[in-house]
Structures are given as structure tokens and as C-alpha cells.
C-alpha positions as CSV (number, residue, x, y, z in Angstrom):
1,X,18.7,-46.8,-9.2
2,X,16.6,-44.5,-11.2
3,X,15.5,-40.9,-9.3
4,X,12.8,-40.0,-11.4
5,X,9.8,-39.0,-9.8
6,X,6.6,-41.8,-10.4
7,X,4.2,-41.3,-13.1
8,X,1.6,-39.0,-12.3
9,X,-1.9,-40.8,-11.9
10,X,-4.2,-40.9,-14.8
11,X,-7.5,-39.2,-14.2
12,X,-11.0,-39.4,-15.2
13,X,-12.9,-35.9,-15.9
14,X,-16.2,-37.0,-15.6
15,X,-15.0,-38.9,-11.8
16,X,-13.6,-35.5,-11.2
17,X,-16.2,-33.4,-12.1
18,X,-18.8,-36.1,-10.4
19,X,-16.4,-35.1,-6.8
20,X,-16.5,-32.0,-7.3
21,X,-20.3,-31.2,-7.6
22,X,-20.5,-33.8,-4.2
23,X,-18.1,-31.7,-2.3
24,X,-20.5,-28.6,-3.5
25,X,-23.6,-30.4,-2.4
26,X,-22.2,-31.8,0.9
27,X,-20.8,-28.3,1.5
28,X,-23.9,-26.4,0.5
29,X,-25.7,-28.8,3.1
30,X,-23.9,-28.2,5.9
31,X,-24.3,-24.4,5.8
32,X,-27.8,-24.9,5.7
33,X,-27.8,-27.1,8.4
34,X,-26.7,-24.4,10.4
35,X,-29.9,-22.0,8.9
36,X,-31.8,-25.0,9.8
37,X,-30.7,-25.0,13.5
38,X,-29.7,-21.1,14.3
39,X,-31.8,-20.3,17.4
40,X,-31.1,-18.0,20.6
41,X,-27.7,-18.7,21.3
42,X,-26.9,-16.7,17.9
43,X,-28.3,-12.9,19.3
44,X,-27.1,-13.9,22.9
45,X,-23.5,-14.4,20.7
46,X,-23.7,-11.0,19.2
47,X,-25.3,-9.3,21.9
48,X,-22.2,-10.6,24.1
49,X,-19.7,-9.3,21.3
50,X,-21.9,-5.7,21.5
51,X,-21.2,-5.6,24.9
52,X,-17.5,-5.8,25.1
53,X,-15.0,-3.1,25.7
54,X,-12.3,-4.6,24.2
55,X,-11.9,-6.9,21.5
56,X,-12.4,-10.2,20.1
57,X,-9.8,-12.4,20.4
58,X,-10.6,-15.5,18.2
59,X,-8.7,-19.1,18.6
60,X,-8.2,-22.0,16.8
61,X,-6.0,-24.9,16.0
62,X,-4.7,-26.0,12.6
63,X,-7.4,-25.6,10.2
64,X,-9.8,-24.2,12.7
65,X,-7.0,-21.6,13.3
66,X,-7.0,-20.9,9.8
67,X,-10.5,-20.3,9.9
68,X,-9.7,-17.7,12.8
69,X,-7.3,-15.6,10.8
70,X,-10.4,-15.1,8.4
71,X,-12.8,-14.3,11.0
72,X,-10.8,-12.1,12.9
73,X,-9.9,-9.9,9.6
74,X,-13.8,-9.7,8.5
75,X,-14.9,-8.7,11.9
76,X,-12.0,-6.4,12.1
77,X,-12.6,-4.8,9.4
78,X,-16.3,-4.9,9.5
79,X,-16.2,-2.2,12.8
80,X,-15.4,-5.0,15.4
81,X,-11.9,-4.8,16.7
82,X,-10.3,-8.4,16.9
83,X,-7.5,-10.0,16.7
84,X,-6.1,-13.7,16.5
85,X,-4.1,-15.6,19.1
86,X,-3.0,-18.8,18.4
87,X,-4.0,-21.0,21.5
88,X,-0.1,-23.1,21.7
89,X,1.3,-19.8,22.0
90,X,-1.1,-18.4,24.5
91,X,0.7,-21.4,26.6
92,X,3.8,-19.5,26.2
93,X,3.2,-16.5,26.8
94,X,0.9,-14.6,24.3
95,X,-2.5,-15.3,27.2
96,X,-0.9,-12.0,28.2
97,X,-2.7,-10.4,25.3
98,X,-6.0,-11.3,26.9
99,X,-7.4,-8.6,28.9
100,X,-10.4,-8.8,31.3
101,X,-12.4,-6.6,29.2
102,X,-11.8,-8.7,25.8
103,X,-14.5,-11.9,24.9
104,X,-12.8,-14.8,23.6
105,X,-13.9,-16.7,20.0
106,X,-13.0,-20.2,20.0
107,X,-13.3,-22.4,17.1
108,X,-12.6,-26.5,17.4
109,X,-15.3,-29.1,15.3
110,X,-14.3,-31.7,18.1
111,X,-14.1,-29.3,21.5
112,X,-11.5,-31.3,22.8
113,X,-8.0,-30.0,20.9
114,X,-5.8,-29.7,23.7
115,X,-4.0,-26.8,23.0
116,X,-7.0,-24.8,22.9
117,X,-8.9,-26.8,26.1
118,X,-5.7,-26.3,28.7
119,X,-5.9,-22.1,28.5
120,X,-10.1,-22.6,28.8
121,X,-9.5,-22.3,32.8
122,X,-7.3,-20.0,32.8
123,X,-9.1,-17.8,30.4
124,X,-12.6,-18.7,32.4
125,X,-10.5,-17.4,35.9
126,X,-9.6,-14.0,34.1
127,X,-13.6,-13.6,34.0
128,X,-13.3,-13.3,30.5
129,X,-16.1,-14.2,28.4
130,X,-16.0,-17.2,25.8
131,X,-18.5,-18.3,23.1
132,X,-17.9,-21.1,21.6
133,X,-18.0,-22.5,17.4
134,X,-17.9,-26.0,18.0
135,X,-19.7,-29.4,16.0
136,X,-19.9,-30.7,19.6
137,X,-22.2,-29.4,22.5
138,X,-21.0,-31.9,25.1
139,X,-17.5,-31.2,24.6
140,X,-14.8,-29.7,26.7
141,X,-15.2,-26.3,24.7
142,X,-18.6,-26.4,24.7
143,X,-18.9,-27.0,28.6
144,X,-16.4,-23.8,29.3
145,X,-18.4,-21.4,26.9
146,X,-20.7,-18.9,28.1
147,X,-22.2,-19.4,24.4
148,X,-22.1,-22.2,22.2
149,X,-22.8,-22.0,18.5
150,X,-23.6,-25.2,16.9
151,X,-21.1,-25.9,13.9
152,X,-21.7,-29.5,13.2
153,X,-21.8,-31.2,10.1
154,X,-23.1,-34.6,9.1
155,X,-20.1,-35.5,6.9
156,X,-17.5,-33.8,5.8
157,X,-16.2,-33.6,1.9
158,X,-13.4,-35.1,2.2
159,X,-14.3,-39.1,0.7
160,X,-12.6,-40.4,3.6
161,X,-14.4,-38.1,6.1
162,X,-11.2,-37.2,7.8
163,X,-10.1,-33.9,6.2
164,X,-11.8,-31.0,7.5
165,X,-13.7,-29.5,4.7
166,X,-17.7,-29.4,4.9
167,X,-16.8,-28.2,8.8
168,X,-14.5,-25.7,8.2
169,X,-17.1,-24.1,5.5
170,X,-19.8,-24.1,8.6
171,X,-17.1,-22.2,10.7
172,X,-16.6,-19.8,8.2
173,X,-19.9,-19.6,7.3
174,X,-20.7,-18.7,11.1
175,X,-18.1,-16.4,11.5
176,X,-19.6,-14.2,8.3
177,X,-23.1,-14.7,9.9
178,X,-21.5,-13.1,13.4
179,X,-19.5,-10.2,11.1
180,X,-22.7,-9.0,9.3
181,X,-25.2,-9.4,12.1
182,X,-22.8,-7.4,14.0
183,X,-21.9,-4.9,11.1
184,X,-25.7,-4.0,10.5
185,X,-26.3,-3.6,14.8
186,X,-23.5,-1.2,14.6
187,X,-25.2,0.6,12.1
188,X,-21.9,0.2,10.2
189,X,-21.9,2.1,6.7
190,X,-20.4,2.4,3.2
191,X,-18.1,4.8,4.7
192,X,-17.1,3.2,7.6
193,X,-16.0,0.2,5.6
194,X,-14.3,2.7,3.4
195,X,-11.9,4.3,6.3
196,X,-10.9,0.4,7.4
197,X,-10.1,-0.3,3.5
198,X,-8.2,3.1,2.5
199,X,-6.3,0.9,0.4
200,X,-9.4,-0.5,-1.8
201,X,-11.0,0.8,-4.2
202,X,-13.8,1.5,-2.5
203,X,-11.8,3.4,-0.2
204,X,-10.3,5.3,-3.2
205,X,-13.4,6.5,-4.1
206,X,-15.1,7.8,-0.6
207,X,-12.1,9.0,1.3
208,X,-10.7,10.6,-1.7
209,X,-11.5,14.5,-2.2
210,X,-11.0,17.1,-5.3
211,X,-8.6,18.9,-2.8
212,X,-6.5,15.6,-2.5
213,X,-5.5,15.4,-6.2
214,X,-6.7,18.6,-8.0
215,X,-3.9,21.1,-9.4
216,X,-3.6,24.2,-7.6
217,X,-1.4,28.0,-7.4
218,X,0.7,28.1,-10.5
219,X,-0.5,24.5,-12.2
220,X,-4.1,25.7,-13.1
221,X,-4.0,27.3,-16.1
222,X,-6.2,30.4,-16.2
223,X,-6.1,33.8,-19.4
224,X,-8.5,36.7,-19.0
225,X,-10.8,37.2,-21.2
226,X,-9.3,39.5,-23.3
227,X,-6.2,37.1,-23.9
228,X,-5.2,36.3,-27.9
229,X,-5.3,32.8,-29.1
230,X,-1.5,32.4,-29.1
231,X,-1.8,33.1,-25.7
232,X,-4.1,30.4,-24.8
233,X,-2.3,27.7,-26.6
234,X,0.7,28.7,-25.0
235,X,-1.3,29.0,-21.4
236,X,-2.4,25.1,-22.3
237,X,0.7,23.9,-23.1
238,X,2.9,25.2,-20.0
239,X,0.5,23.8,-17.8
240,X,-0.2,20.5,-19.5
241,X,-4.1,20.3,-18.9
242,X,-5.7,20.4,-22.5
243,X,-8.2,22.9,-21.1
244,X,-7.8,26.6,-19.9
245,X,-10.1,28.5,-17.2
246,X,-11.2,31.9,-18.8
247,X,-11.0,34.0,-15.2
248,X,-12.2,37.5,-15.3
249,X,-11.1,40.1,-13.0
250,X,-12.8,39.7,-10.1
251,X,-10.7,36.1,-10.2
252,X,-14.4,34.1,-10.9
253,X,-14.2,31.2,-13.8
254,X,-16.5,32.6,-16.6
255,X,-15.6,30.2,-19.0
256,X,-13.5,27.2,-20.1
257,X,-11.3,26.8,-23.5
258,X,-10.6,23.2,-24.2
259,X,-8.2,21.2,-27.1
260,X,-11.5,19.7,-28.9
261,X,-12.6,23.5,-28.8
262,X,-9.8,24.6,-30.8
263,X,-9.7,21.5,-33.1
264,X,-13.8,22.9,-33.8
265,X,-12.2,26.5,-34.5
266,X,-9.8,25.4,-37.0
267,X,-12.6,23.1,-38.6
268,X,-14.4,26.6,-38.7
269,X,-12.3,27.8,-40.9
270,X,-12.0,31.2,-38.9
271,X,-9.6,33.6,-38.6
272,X,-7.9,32.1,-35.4
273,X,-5.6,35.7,-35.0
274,X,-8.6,38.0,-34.5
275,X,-10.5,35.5,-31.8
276,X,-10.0,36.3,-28.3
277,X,-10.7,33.6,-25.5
278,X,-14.0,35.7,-24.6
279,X,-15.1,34.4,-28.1
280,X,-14.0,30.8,-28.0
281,X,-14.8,29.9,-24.1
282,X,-17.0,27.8,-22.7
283,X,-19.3,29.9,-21.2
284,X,-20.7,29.1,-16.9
285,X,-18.4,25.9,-16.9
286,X,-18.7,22.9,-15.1
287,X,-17.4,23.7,-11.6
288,X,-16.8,21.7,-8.2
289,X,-15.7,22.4,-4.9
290,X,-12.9,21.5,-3.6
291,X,-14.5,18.9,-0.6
292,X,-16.5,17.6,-2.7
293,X,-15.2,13.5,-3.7
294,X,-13.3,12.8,-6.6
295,X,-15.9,10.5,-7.4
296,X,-18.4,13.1,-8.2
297,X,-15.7,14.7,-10.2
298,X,-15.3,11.6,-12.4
299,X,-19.3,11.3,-12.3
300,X,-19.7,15.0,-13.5
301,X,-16.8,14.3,-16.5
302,X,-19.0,10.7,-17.3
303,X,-21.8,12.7,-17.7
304,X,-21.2,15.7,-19.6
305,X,-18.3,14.2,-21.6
306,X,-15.6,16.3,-20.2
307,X,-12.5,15.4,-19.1
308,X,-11.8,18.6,-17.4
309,X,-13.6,20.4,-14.3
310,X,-13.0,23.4,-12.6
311,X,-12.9,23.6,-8.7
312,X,-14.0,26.7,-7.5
313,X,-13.9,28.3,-3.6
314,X,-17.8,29.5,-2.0
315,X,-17.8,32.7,-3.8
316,X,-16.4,31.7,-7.1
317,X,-13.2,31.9,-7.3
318,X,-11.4,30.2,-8.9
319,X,-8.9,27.8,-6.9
320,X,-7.9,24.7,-8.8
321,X,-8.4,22.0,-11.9
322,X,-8.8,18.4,-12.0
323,X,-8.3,16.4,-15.1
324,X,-9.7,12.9,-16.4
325,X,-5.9,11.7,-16.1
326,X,-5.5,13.5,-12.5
327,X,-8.7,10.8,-11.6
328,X,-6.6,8.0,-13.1
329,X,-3.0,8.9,-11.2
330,X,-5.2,8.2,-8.4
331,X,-6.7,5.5,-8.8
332,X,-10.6,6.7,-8.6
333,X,-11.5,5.5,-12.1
């Protein structure tokens, strides 16, 4: 007998691009189905959610439970703690994690999945409060919630209308309606979303300040004013920067002695041994301080085409250096 594996089918492109756009449209209508139909029970639902001391615990089965996992992550990490609990294990065990002061999120199209309806008492006994994401308002879901949010669809996707696909879109699309209703009552900001996502890029950019990644002590390098050219260069070098801060003696940055600069001096044609770094610098150089975001440092660099910026203390002193690359190490540019 032969093992090898059937043919694969032969396919049309123009049948499956003709699918695909009907999968978009029946999608695209059943989220506005739900626009169509959103009425009180939506600010009751968030209201409810505003109200709880503890957290969200969403529920699901299968691809509702899939659905869940999403839900729970956005409203987690849009400032409403949640979690996920997966209703056949709250059977055995994990209803523990349910506390009196939590609200309960349950997802089912049908209401009637009976992993999810046998903990409904149970949870209803704790005094725990349940709203509900269902297609069905006569279900067994529907009749146990506090809240019910209407999730129905008129078909789904799927050609054999079996698979759940235009429902699970209105679940999700629900949930993302719940997470940003609830985000904007909480007042919840750029910053906010940025210490949930220190990870991100976003994050990166508003957590992260000049003092977290700027040179300091020995690495900045720093001549007086008086200092030769062959001191400078060797200055530069050790420390690796491409720039120098000029410091006079009261330890203030007066000025700032770049690579390009010397590159211009040699261009010059000048007599590099007589020059002292009072002649060459930068004078009043670009400064920040030290709390101040990396992300201004980069916008400062962007806009004076620099790739070097002195950090500087309240009075002027100076107390570190940030380079283009030190931006780059970390990951804000």
C-alpha cells in the first residue's frame, strides 16, 4: 500500500478571494449589529465593572475562552485588573480564585455550555456579580447575569454556519468596547499604559529617563578650557563619546568640542598646535537634566542635528553625557 499523503485540492483564486471578502462583510455586519443594538445594559456593564473592588474574572469555553484570554489581557492592561479562569477547572478547584469582592465576565454565543452553566449558582451564592456576553437573552447564562450584553449574530462566516467566526468577532469586539469605555472613565493615560507595557516601545520611551542611560563620574569626558588639542583628542578617545564637555572651573559646561568640529578645523587649514579647546568649543551647548525623558534627549539631537547632549545638575554643573548610540543601546530610538 502506498503512504503518501493525498493530493492537495486544487483551488480557485477568484472562489477564494470571492470567500474571503464574504467573511469580511458578514464579519463587518455583525459588529455593527451590535452598534445597532448597544443600549443601557452597556453603561450599567461598565458602571458594575467601576464598582468592583477586585477584579474581573472573565470565562469562557473553547473559542469563547479564547476570546477571554484576549479580553482579560486588554482590560488588564488597559487599568482594569482581570484575569482568566477557565470554567472546567473552576469545577475542580480553581472557583477558589473567585472572591466575593471580584465581578464575573462570562462569554458563551449559546448560554447554555455546561461547563460554564453548572459554576453559575455557585458563583450567584458567593454574591458575586455576573454580566453576561451572550447571542442568547433567554438562555441559562443570560437568566443568571446581573447584565446581559447582546452578542448575537445573524450568521456566522463559516459557509456551513457551524464554526464560530462572525460570533466570536462580536465577543471581541464587545470586550474592546468594555476595555476603552472603561479606560477613558478611569481617566486612564499615555503614561499609565506605559507603566503596564514597560516592555514596549512606548514604554521605552515614557518610563525611560536621561539618568537611566546617560554616562556619568569618570565616563563623561570633560578638559578645561585652557586644555591643548592633543589633549582633547586624547580626552575623546579614552572615553569613547565623539564629543568633549569644555568645563570651566566652577565645574559649569561652557562649551562642547565634537569629531565633525575637528574634521571642520583641519578643513580650516589652521594651525591645530596653537588652538586651545576655549577656541574650538561649542559655546552655551545643548544641555538637559538628568529627569528629564530620554525621549526629549533624542528629540533635542533630531532637532539640532546632534548626536551628543550634555546633562547638567540645577545649577550647572556638569553631571553626565548621553550619546545618539547611548539612545539606541536602549532602545528609545
Amino acid at each position: 500500500m502506498s503512504s503518501r499523503p493525498p493530493a492537495p485540492p486544487s483551488v480557485d483564486p477568484d472562489a477564494l478571494l470571492a470567500r474571503a471578502r464574504v467573511t469580511f462583510d458578514i464579519e463587518a455586519a455583525a459588529v455593527l449589529g451590535l452598534k445597532e443594538r448597544l443600549g443601557p445594559s452597556f453603561p450599567a456593564a461598565v458602571q458594575k465593572i467601576l464598582d468592583v473592588r477586585g477584579r474581573v474574572v472573565v470565562m469562557g469555553m473553547g473559542k469563547s475562552g479564547h476570546v477571554g484570554r484576549k479580553i482579560a489581557a486588554t482590560l488588564a492592561s488597559t487599568g482594569t485588573p482581570a484575569m482568566f479562569v477557565h470554567p472546567a477547572e473552576a469545577s475542580h478547584g480553581d472557583l477558589g480564585m473567585i472572591k466575593a469582592v471580584d465581578l464575573v465576565l462570562a462569554i458563551s454565543n449559546s448560554g447554555e455550555v455546561e461547563e460554564l452553566t453548572t459554576i453559575l449558582p455557585v458563583v450567584k451564592r458567593q454574591g458575586v456579580p455576573l454580566i453576561a456576553i451572550t447571542g442568547r437573552s433567554d438562555s441559562t447564562l443570560a437568566r443568571h447575569a446581573d447584565i446581559v450584553l447582546d452578542s448575537g449574530v445573524e450568521k456566522e462566516a463559516c459557509p456551513l454556519n457551524l464554526a464560530p467566526t462572525a460570533s466570536t468577532t462580536a465577543q471581541m469586539a464587545m470586550g474592546d468596547a468594555l476595555a476603552v469605555a472603561l479606560l477613558d472613565a478611569r481617566g486612564f493615560g499615555t503614561e499609565d499604559f506605559a507603566r503596564s507595557h514597560p516592555g514596549g516601545a512606548l514604554g521605552r520611551k515614557l518610563l525611560t529617563h536621561v539618568s537611566d542611560v546617560m554616562r556619568s563620574g569618570d565616563e563623561v569626558p570633560r578638559v578645561a578650557p585652557g586644555a591643548s588639542l592633543s589633549e582633547i583628542m586624547r580626552e575623546m578617545s579614552a572615553k569613547g563619546l565623539g564629543a568633549t564637555a569644555v568645563v570651566g572651573p566652577d565645574g559649569r559646561a561652557i562649551g562642547i568640542f565634537t569629531d565633525g568640529d575637528l574634521r571642520r578645523q583641519v578643513e580650516t587649514g589652521a594651525d591645530l598646535r596653537a588652538l586651545t579647546a576655549a577656541d574650538v568649543m561649542h559655546a552655551g551647548p545643548r544641555t538637559l537634566r538628568a529627569d528629564a525623558l530620554a525621549a526629549e534627549a533624542a528629540d533635542l539631537m533630531e532637532q539640532h542635528r546632534i548626536t551628543s547632549v550634555l546633562v547638567v545638575d540645577a545649577a550647572g554643573l556638569l553631571i553626565g553625557a548621553l550619546s545618539i548610540n547611548d539612545l539606541m543601546r536602549a532602545k528609545v530610538i
